[in-house]
Each structure stands twice: as structure tokens, then as C-alpha cells.
N, C-alpha and C positions, 0 to 999 in steps of 0.2 A: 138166414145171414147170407147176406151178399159176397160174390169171392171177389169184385172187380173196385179196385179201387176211386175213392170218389175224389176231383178234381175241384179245388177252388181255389179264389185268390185272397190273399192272407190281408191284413192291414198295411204291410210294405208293401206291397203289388208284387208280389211273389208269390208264383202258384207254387201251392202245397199238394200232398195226397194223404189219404185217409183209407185205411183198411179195415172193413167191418172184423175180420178175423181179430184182431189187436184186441179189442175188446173182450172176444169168446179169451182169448189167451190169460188179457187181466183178469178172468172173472173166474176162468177155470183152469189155471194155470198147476194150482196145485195138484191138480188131478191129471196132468197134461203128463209127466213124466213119470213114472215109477218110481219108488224107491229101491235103493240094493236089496236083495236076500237078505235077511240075519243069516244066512249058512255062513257056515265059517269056512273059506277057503284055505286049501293046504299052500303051503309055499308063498311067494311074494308076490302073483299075478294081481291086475286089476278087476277089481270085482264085474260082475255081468250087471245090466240095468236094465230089467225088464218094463218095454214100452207099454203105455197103454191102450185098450182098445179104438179111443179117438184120435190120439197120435198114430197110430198104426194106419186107420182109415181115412183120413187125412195127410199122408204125410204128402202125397205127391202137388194137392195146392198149398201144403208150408213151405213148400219150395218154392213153385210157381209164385207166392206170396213175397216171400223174400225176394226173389229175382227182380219183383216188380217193385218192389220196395228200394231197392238199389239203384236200378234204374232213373226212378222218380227222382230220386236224392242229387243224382247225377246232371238231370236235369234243373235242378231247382241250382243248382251250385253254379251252372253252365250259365243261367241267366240273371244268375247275381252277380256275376262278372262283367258280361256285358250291360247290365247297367251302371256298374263301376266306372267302367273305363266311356260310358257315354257320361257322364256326370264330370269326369277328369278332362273330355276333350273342351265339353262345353264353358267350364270353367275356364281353361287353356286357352278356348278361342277368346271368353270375353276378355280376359286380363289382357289380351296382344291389343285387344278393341282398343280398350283405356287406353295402353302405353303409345298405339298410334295416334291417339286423340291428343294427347297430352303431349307429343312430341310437335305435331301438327303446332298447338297453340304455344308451346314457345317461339317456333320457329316465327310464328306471326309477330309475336311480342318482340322477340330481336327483330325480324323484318323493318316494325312501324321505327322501335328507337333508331336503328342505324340511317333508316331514311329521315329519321327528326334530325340527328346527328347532322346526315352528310346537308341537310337543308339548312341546318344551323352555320354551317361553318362559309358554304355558300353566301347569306346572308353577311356573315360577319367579313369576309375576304370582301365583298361588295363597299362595305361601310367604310372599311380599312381603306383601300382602293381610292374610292370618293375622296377618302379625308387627306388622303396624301396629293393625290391629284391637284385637290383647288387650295392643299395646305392650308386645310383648318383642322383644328383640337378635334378629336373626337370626343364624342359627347359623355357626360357620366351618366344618362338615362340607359348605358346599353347593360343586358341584363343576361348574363348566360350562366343558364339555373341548368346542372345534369345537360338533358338531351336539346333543353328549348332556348331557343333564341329571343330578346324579346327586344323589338326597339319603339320608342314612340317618334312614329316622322313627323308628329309636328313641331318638336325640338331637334333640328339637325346641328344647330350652331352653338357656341356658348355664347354668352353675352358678353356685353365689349369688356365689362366689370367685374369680369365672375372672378369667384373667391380663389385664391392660390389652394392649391393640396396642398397637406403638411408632406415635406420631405422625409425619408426614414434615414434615423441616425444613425450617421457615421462616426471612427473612430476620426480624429483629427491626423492632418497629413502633413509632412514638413515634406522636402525635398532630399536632406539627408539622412532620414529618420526611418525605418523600416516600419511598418505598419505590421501591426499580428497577423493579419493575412498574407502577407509575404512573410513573415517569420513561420508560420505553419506552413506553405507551401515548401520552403529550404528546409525545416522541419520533415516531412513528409521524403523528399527525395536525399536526405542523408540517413534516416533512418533505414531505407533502402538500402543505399550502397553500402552503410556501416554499421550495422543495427549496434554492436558493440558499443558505440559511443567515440571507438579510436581510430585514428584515419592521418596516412600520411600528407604532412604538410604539402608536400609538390600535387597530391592530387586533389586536394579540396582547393588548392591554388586554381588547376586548371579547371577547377570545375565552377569554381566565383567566374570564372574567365567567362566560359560559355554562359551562366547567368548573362554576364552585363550587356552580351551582344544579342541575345538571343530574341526575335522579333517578336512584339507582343501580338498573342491574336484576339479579334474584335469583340470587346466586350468584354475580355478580361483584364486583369493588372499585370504589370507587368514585376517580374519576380524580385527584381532593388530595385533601388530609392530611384529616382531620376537624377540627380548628383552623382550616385555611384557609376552612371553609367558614362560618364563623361571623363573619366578615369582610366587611363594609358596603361599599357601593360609595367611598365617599369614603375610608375603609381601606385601598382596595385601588387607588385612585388615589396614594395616600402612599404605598403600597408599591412600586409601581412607580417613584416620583419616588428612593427611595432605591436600589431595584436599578440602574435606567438612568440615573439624573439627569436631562441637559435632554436628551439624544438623543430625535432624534426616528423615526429607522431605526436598529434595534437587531438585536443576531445573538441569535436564540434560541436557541442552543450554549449561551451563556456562562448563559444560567436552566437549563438542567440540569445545566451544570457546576456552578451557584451550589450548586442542591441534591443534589449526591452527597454533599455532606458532609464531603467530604477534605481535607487540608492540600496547598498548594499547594506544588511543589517547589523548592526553590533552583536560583540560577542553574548551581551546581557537578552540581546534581544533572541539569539537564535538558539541560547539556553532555554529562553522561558518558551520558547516553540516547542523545543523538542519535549520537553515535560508536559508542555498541552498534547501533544503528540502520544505520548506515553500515558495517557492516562486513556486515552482512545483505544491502545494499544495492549492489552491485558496481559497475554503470553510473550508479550517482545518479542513480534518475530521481526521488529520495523516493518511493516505493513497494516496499512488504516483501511478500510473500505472508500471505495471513490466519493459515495455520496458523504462521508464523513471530513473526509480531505475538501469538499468545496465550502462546505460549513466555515472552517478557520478563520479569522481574521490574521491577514500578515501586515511585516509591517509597513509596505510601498504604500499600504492600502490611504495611509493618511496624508499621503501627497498626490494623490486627486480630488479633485472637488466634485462633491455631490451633486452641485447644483448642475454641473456642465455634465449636460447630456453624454457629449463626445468622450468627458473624459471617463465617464461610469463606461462605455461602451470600450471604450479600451482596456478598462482593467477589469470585467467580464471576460472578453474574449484573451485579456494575459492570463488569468487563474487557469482556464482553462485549457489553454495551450501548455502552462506548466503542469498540466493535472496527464495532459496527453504524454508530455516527453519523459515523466518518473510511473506510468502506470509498469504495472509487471506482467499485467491478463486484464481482463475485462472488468474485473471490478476491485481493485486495490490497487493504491499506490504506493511505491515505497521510498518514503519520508526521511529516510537517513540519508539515502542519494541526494535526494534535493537538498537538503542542507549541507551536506559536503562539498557540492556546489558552489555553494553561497556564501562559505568561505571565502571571502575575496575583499580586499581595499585594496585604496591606490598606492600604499606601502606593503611590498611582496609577504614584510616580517611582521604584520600585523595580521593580515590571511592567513601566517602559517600560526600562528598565534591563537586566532580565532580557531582551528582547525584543532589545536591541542585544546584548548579551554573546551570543544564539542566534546571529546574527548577524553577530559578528567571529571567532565560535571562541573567545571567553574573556571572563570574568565583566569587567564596568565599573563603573569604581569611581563609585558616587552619593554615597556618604556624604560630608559636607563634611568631617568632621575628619578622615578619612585623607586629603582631598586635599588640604587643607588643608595637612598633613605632608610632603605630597610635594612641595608650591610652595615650600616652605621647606627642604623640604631640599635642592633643584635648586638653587634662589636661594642658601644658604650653601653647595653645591659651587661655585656658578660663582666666589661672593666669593673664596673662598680657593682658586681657581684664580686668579684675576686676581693678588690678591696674591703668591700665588708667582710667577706671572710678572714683576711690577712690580719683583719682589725680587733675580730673577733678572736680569733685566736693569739695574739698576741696579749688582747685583755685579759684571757682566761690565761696564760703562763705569770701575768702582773700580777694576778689576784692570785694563783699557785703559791707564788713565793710570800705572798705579805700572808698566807693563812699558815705555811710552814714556820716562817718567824712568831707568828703570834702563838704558835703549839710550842715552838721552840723552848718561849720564855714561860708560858703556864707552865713546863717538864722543871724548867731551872726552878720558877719559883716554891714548887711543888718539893722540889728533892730538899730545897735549902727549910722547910719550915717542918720536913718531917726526916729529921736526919737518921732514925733510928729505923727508918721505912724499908725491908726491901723489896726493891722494883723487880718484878718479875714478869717475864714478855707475855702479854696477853696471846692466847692461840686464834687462829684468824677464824673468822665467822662469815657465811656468804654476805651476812649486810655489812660487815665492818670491809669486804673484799670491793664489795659493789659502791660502795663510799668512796673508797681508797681510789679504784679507777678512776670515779668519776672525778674525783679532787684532782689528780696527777693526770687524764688523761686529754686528749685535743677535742673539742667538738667537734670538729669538721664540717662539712657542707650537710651534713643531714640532722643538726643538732636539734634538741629539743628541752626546749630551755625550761625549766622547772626551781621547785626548793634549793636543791642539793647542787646545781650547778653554781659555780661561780662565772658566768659569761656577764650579768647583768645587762639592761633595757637600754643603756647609753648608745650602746655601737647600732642597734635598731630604729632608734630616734633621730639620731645623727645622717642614718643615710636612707630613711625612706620618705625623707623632705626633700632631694637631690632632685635638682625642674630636671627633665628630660626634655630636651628640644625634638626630637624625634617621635614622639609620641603619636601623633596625629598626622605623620608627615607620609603614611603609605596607609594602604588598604588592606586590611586584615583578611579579606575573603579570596583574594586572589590566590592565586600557585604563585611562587615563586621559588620552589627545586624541580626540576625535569629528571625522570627518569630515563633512560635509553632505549629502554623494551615499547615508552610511550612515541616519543619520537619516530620511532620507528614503524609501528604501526601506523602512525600519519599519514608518513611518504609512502608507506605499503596502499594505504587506504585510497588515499589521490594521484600518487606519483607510479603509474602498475609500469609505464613501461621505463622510465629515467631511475629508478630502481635495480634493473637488470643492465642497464646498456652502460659500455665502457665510456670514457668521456679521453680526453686527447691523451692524460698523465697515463690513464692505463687503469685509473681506479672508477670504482661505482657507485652511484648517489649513494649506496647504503653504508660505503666504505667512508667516504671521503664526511661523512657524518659524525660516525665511529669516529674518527682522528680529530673531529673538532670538538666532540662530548669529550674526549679525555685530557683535550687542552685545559677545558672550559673547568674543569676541577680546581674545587677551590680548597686550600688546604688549612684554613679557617671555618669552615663546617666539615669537618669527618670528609673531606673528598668531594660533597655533595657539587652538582652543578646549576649554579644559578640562571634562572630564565632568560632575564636581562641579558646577560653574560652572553648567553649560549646563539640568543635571537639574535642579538648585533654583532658577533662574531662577523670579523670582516671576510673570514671565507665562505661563512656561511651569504652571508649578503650575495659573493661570487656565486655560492653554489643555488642560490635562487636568481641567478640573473639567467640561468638557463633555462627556465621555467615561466610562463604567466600564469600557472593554475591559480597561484593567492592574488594576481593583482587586477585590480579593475582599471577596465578600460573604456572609453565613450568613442566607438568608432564614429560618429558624424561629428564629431572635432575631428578627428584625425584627416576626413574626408574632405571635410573644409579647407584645413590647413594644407592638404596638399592641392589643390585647385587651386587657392588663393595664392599662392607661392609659387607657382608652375614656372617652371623656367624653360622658355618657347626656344 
């Protein structure tokens, strides 16, 4: 056996060693060491191990064996590392290879576009250039696809004939008329100054002012009409006195509602909205999702015509300007607003009208001659209620007495044929008790007429042929009692600031209300106050003349008529 270790390289290219000794060990391993003694030792030391004769004579190359064994190990470990970290640099370098390669060829790739680019634009400033120069059309052969330029020179000109381009559709333009694109841009910059919605009269004054003057720049529009701008300051102080009246905090809503131009909806109409609205609307928070709200049909929608491109193009861009001015966030609008809004005719007490009918779920009657009809026709139901009652009961006292006479004379004729009789008072019985009332007692208003009544069908026949002229003379579906708490809500709902503010007397829209609901009592229904009553109320009329929230207005008449009437 060999003591020197043998040297080769393994399958990984890592040299190994090999010790002939290993083998003697595995083969005679068991005979390598001793076993303990069987003696049995006294106390707790550790037993002795006696060595054996080849371990003993041996022992100085099982060291040297090991030492060399360790070493080996040391070595083999040493250059497994270094091929580690050679395998990690080479790796390391080529991936830097690729990333510079790969950066190299975009740069190339931006390089060629941006020089297609800057040649493209060359060319086309060339063409441009030319075309203005000798002022002719440029051509529609020119072709700029991304980075490439493409033109065919041997079409530079059009022909003498060539076809017109279709124009793209516009909304139509009047001179007094504001266009949605100027309604959104005034949109836009008050929503700034007042996101609220409420803004003092004097400053939206001055601020229409800088509008009219303010110079348009090239290629845009210019922010009013072109009529508005020919409008003096003292014109346009008059102008404002007729949009706002005496208001001195006004909602800027109701000036681009003024000028969309639309017809203001009936009360019937902006009920059945608000239910189409409501059925979108699950939890009632009044809030629909946007893409839900463009879906709706309203009702302006049937005073445009289809056919005219212009006017679809204008009432696209109004939907959705009113879709911008009630949004709340990025994707819902809220739908109660806009319809409180919308409350508006050219009578203030039909707006506020329309405002209660949004309000109770059903249209209120203002108009004085149907209420009129209906106080009258309640008054002659109640009359010829009374009457038949009076009628009725006085039948039933006629027939008392002629049923007492005819018991009178059965008792007389009864005593005279049995003289030897005697009469002894019958004791009362619940049915002889319940006779007895009903014979002697009144029906009254809640009678119920049977066997045992004497009222009879005459007075019933007699007055349910009575023609009622009033019958069909009002509308059954309407309101016509106001309650106070509703009212009031209204002017809470629209009126936030004419509400709190003192007016000249000293008292506040919510006051001077109050005193006209308790005039407005009528003391032919239990106190109740009637609609009609209450709407035409001629302080009430006062106390909407300080207000335009309920009335519409066509500012390009107003615009007109003051230009036309200028007094130089």
C-alpha cells in the first residue's frame, strides 16, 4: 500500500485525492481500534481503549495521512471558487456585451427616425413655403404617415375643377345668440371664480364688462356674441337689471341657462323626468352615473331638427355642457340640481309653482280660474250635502210622528175592543231598545238606511240627479292645499341666500312668507291654504319681483332691444 496520495481530475475539472490508506481502513477498520476492557471500573472515570497493534505502528502516517487529506480538501475548495467567480465575471462581462449592443442599436433606431423626422418637416416647410408663395392650394397627394414624408411632384397643383372638401359641422351662429362654445368657455371661468354657483351681482357685472372688451386672439372666438359687444356700460347695467332684477347675490347657472335658448319644460314634463331619473336612481341619493345621464331624452330635444346637421351639433354640445355644469366628481351627475334649475317660465308664480309640483310629486294648481272652480264646486258639494241631509232628517221626524199616530190609535183601538184587558208595561228588551232608537232617533250624516229605518229612497233619488256644473270644470290630479313646511323648503331649496337677508321692512323672505300663508287661510276648509290663493297673492307677486330664479328670460331680445332703441 501506498502512503502518497493519488492525484486526478474528477468529471467537473476539479482535482481530487485518493488515499491508498482509506481503503486498508474500510477493509480493516474493525480491527483498527480496540475495544474497552469488560473490567469494570470503580467510580465514574472514562474507560481506557486499548490501541491496536497496526494502529499503534501506524499511527505517525494516520496523521501524516490526515494532514494530507486536509490540505487536499483545502485545495480542491480553493479552486472551486476560483472557477465560480471566473464563470460569474464572464457571465458579467457578456451581459454588459448585449446591454451595450442593444443600447448602441436603439440609439441607431432613434438616430435614422429623428433624422426621417427633421427631413420630413424640412420637406413639408418647403411645400408649405412654395404654396404660399405663388398662392396656390396645396395639394391632397401630401402624405405624412409617423416619421415619412411622401409627396408625388408630378401633381403640384389642383385642377382648375377640383372637387370642394366637405366642411366640418358647425353649430349655427346668430350675432346675438351665444354659441355652446362660448357658453362653456363663461362656464369654465365662473366655475373658477364661484365654484358655488353664487356670486355677487356687481362682480359678475364687472366681469361681463372685461368679456365684451377683451381682444380676441387669432384663431380663437371670441367669448360674447358680437352684438353683445357693441353694448355700453350703462346698456349693460340695464341688462343686467332686467336678467337679475333687484338681486344682489345671483346664481350664474340661471345666465347660461338664460342663453342656451331653450323652451323651459312643463311641470308634467319635468315630473316625468324626474321618475325616469328615479328609476336609474336605486338608493335615491339624486345622483345617476354620467354615461347614464347622456342616454335621457329631454324635452328641448324635439325643437331641433334632425335633419340639420348644425342643429344636432348644437344640441350634442348643449347635453353635454349641462352634463359638465350639475356633474358632482368624475362620473355622476346630480339630477335634482338640474331640475331645480329648470324651474323657470316667463310668469315668476308658475316657476315657483312648477318648483312646489317638483316637490310634492304632482303639478299645483296656480291658475286662479281653475281654483276658482274648484272652491266652487267643493262649496256646492258641501251645499247639497247639507241639504240632503236637512232633508233627510226632517223626513225621518215626518215619518216619527205619523208611525207614533198610527201605534197611537192601534193602543186606542186595542183598549176599546178589550175592555176587561189589563195593560201591563211590557219590560224593555235590547231589540225592543234598539227599535225604539232607531224609530225616535236622527240618522245623521253617517246613516245607513235599512228595514227598520223610516228615512226612505225619496230624498236619495231626489238629489243624486242634481247636474253639477262644476264637475269637469278643474283637474283632479293637481295640489291644490300648500302646506308651510312645503313652501318653505322651496325657497330653502332655491332662494339659499334671499332666505337669510333682511329686505328694506326689516323682515326675511322666510318671514314675509309666513304672514302671507297665514293671510291666505281660508276658513271654509278647516283653515287650509289654497294654492291659487296663496301663488297670486299680491305680495307674494312683490315678494317674487325681487328674485328671477322662477322666470325666463331670452337675453338676445333684451340685447336687441336695447341697440335698436339706443338713445345717441
Amino acid at each position: 500500500m501506498s502512503d502518497v496520495p493519488h492525484e486526478y481530475v474528477g468529471p467537473s475539472g476539479i482535482y481530487t485525492f485518493s488515499f491508498p490508506f482509506q481503503a486498508t481502513v474500510a477493509t480493516q477498520g474493525k480491527f483498527a481500534l480496540g475495544k474497552p476492557k469488560p473490567e469494570k471500573q470503580k467510580g465514574k472515570g472514562v474507560p481506557n481503549i486499548e490501541m491496536s497493534d497496526i494502529v499503534r505502528d501506524n499511527m505517525v502516517k494516520l496523521i501524516d495521512e490526515w494532514r494530507t487529506a486536509i490540505d487536499g480538501e483545502g485545495e480542491r475548495v480553493h479552486l472551486r471558487l476560483k472557477q465560480i467567480k471566473f464563470d460569474s465575471e464572464e457571465c458579467l462581462r457578456e451581459m454588459a456585451n448585449k446591454v451595450k449592443t442593444l443600447m448602441n442599436e436603439i440609439y441607431g433606431i432613434v438616430r435614422k427616425r429623428y433624422n426621417n423626422e427633421q427631413s420630413s418637416i424640412e420637406k413639408l416647410c418647403d411645400v408649405i413655403a412654395n404654396a404660399i408663395e405663388n398662392e396656390i392650394a396645396i395639394q391632397a397627394e401630401l402624405l405624412i404617415d409617423r416619421d415619412q414624408f411622401y409627396v408625388q411632384p408630378e401633381v403640384l397643383f389642383f385642377p382648375d375643377e377640383s372637387p370642394l372638401l366637405p366642411q366640418p359641422v358647425k353649430e349655427w351662429k346668430k350675432e346675438s345668440v351665444f354659441t355652446i362654445e362660448q357658453l362653456r368657455n363663461v362656464y369654465r371661468i365662473l366655475l373658477d371664480l364661484a365654484p358655488s354657483g353664487n356670486i355677487p351681482e356687481r362682480m359678475f357685472t364687472f366681469l361681463l364688462q372685461d368679456m365684451l372688451v377683451q381682444e380676441t386672439e387669432d384663431g380663437r372666438e371670441p367669448l360674447v356674441p358680437i352684438l353683445w359687444r357693441q353694448l355700453t356700460t350703462s346698456e349693460l347695467e340695464k341688462l343686467m337689471f332686467d336678467l337679475f332684477s333687484k338681486s344682489e347675490c345671483i346664481n350664474w347657472r340661471d345666465f347660461i341657462i338664460y342663453n342656451l335658448m331653450i323652451k323651459m319644460p312643463s311641470s308634467e314634463q319635468l315630473l316625468q323626468l324626474k321618475r325616469d331619473f328615479r328609476k336609474k336612481d336605486k338608493n335615491i341619493t339624486e345622483n345617476i352615473p354620467l354615461m347614464e345621464f347622456r342616454k335621457f331624452t329631454f324635452w328641448f330635444e324635439e325643437s331641433f331638427f334632425k335633419n340639420n346637421e348644425s342643429d344636432m351639433e348644437r344640441l350634442a354640445a348643449m347635453k353635454k355642457l349641462i352634463c359638465e355644469m350639475y356633474k358632482i366628481d368624475a362620473n355622476h351627475v346630480n339630477y335634482s340640481a338640474m331640475l331645480l334649475d329648470f324651474c323657470k317660465d316667463h310668469n315668476g308664480v308658475v316657476g315657483f309653482a312648477k318648483l312646489l309640483g317638483l316637490i310634492l310629486g304632482r303639478p299645483v294648481c296656480w291658475d286662479s280660474t281653475i281654483g276658482k272652480k274648484y272652491v266652487q264646486y267643493q262649496l256646492h258639494n258641501r251645499k247639497s250635502h247639507n241639504i240632503s241631509v236637512i232633508a233627510r232628517d226632517m223626513e225621518i221626524k215626518k215619518n216619527t210622528l205619523i208611525a207614533k199616530e198610527m201605534l197611537t190609535n192601534i193602543a186606542d183601538e186595542t183598549v176599546h175592543l178589550c175592555d176587561s184587558v189589563v195593560i201591563v208595561e211590557v219590560p224593555k228588551t235590547p231589540e225592543s231598545s234598539e227599535i225604539l232608537s232607531i224609530a225616535e232617533g236622527s240618522c245623521g250624516d253617517q246613516c245607513i238606511c235599512d228595514e227598520r229605518c223610516f228615512c226612505g229612497v225619496h230624498n236619495e233619488d231626489e238629489f243624486s240627479n242634481v247636474p253639477i256644473d262644476f264637475e269637469t270644470s278643474f283637474d283632479p290630479t293637481l295640489v291644490y292645499f300648500l302646506e308651510l313646511e312645503t313652501i318653505l323648503a322651496a325657497e330653502a331649496s332655491v332662494l339659499h341666500w334671499h332666505t337669510q337677508v333682511q329686505n328694506i321692512d326689516g323682515k326675511s323672505f322666510r318671514q314675509i312668507a309666513e304672514e302671507i300663508f297665514n293671510e291666505c287661510k281660508n276658513p271654509h276648509f278647516n283653515s287650509a291654504v289654497l294654492a291659487h290663493e296663496f301663488l297670486n297673492h299680491y305680495k307674494f307677486s312683490q315678494l317674487l319681483a325681487n328674485t328671477t330664479r322662477f322666470t325666463d328670460k331670452i337675453p338676445s331680445n333684451l340685447v336687441q332691444h336695447l341697440i335698436k332703441f339706443r338713445k345717441y
